[in-house]
Residue, then its C-alpha position, 0 to 999 in steps of 0.5 A: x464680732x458682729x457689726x451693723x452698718x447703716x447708711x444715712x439718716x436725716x431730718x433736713x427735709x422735716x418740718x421741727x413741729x412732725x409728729x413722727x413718733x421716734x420711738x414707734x419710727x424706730x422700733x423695728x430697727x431698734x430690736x434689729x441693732x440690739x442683735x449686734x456687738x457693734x453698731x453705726x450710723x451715718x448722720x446727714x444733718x447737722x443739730x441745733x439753731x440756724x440762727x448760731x451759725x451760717x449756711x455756707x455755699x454750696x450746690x444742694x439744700x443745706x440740712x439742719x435739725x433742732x436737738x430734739x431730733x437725737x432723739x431718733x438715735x437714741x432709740x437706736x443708740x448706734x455705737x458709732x456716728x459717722x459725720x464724713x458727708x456733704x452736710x456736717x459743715x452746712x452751717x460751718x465750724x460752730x454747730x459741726x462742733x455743737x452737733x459733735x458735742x451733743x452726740x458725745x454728750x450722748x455717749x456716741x463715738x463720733x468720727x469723719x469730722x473734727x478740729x482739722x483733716x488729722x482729727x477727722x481721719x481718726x478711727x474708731x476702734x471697737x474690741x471684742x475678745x481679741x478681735x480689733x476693727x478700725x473704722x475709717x469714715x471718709x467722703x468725696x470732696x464737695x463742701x465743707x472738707x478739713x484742711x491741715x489747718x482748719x475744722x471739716x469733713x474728712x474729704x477723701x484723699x488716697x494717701x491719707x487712706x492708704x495711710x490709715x489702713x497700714x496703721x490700723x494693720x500695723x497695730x494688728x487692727x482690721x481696717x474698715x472703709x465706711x465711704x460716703x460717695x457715688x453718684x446720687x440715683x445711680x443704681x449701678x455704680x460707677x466703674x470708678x468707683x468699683x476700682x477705688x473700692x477695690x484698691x481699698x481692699x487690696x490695700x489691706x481693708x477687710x471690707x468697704x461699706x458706702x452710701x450716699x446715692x440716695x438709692x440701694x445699689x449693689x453689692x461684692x465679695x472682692x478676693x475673699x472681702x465685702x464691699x458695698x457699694x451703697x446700701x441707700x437711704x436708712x431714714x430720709x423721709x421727704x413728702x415726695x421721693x425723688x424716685x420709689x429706689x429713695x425708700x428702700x435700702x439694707x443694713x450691711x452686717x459684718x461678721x468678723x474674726x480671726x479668720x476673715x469677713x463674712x456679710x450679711x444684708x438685711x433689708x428695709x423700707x421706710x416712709x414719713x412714719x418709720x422704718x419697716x423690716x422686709x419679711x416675706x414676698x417683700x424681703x424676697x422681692x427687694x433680694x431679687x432686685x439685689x441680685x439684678x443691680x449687683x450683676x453688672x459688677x461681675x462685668x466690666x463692659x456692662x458696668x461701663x455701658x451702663x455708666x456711659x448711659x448714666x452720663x448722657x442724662x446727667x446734663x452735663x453738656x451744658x457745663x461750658x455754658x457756665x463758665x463766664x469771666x463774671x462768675x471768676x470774680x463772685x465766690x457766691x454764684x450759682x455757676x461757680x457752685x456748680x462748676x466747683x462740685x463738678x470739679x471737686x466732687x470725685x463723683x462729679x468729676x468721673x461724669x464730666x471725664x466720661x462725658x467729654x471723652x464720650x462726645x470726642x468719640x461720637x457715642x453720645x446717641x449710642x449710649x442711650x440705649x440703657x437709659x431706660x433700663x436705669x430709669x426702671x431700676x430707679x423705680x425697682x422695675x427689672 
């Protein structure tokens, strides 16, 4: 069994009236998903009308698309939707449910979001000549998470995913980790992340493929298993990217059978027109930027000065600034907004940890040394 992954898609950032052609945007990517048995996506803006929902509050842009918009997958026509990310629940419970409802209508398996925390944690399922995978969608806890009780995001809790893979095992389905978290930008993971990750895998997972960061960052082969620690952004067309890592990324393809788990990268450049395969000196220079963001992977004292370095650009000695008794007494604030990722978000919450720990050992100004090696990764120097 063969299965393409892809990161995230969005038209948040694109004005209802673009000219963007679906079919010509996605034609290359069409061909490529037709290759596979299996295919799946991750979906970072909600479907349908401001006007029958309510943003919610929360830290960075709430994203929403006219219906329209499914056109783009259509093109695609991905097996499997991921709805586990930190958009799905911009607008609340009524268009999460409209936006799943209309890809079901599509004919998609959706998953990562839904009625309450039990329903968002179902896998989907795919077979093929005996081989069974399951695919357990999650994402970091920042807004719009499900309760036991109540519609969301499949927020990430340890139990519930140690859980999930010891069922899909006990019923003699390999378990997949699709992780939507990390910190945007980065183009190295965190040590924190590298050790979840690999805990998934020595909880029984065949493999984990994440995104979320905005930006590519590397890759493993973790005791005989895949893991990706971002593939970057698949289509997130905005007039002016962040850093020139926004507009690059790979597909993580997954050969699967009886015998274990083999990968295959594959990757890719977009802009306000589509997405384009690498061929040639591109697709070997983007390989070669590869290699170098996967190397400190293999090096825990590197991954953990470069992420140390990260922290001393993130702003976060500001943070106590923020706290004021006013804020405590209004759930709309801008400071409590912060503060509450800061704390929630497993992402988030792995700087401030570092950061505080950093400034109680006096190596603030050692660390920033690798900043500039960071800011040229951001821009594919290396």
């Amino acid at each position: 069994m063969k299965i393409i992954f892809a990161a995230d898609i969005s038209f948040g950032f694109l004005d209802n009236q673009t000219t963007i052609d679906p079919r010509q945007a996605m034609a290359e990517i069409r061909e490529e998903f037709s290759k596979y048995d299996f295919s799946m996506v991750n979906m970072e803006n909600v479907f349908g009308n401001k006007e029958d929902g309510e943003a919610i509050i929360k830290s960075g842009p709430n994203l929403i698309s006219e219906d329209s918009f499914v056109q783009f997958l259509d093109e695609m026509n991905p097996s499997v939707i991921g709805l586990a990310n930190n958009h799905t629940f911009d607008y609340g419970k009524n268009i999460m449910f409209h936006t799943i409802d209309l890809l079901k209508r599509k004919g998609y398996t959706v998953i990562g979001a839904g009625e309450n925390l039990d329903h968002a944690y179902e896998p989907a399922i795919l077979e093929k000549e005996g081989v069974k995978v399951g695919i357990i969608a999650v994402c970091e806890n920042e807004f719009g998470g499900a309760k036991v009780d109540a519609p969301g995001t499949a927020g990430y809790d340890l139990t519930r995913v140690t859980k999930g893979i010891f069922s899909l095992k006990a019923q003699g389905i390999l378990p997949v980790v699709y992780f939507h978290g990390g910190n945007e930008s980065n183009p190295i993971p965190s040590p924190g992340k590298v050790e979840l990750y690999r805990h998934f895998i020595d909880l029984g997972a065949e493999a984990v493929i994440a995104m979320h960061t905005h930006c590519p960052q590397g890759y493993e082969i973790y005791e005989g298993k895949p893991i990706v620690y971002s593939m970057g952004n698949f289509f997130f067309p905005i007039e002016k990217p962040w850093t020139k890592s926004w507009s690059y990324g790979y597909t993580s393809v997954l050969d699967i059978d009886e015998d274990g788990v083999k990968l295959e990268v594959h990757p890719y450049k977009f802009d306000m027109k589509g997405i384009t395969i690498l061929k040639g000196e591109e697709k070997a220079f983007f390989e070669r930027y590869l290699s170098v963001i996967s190397e400190p992977i293999k090096n825990e004292k590197e991954l953990r000065d470069l992420f140390d370095a990260w922290c001393t650009t993130q702003g976060y000695f500001g943070l106590l600034d923020d706290c004021n008794k006013e804020m405590f007494s209004d759930g709309k604030s801008e400071e409590i907004r912060h503060v509450k990722n800061v704390f929630g978000c497993e992402a988030h919450n792995e700087l401030v940890k570092n950061t505080t720990l950093m400034i109680y050992e006096n190596r603030i100004e050692s660390s920033k040394g690798l900043v500039d090696r960071i800011k040229k990764l951001q821009e594919l120097e290396f």
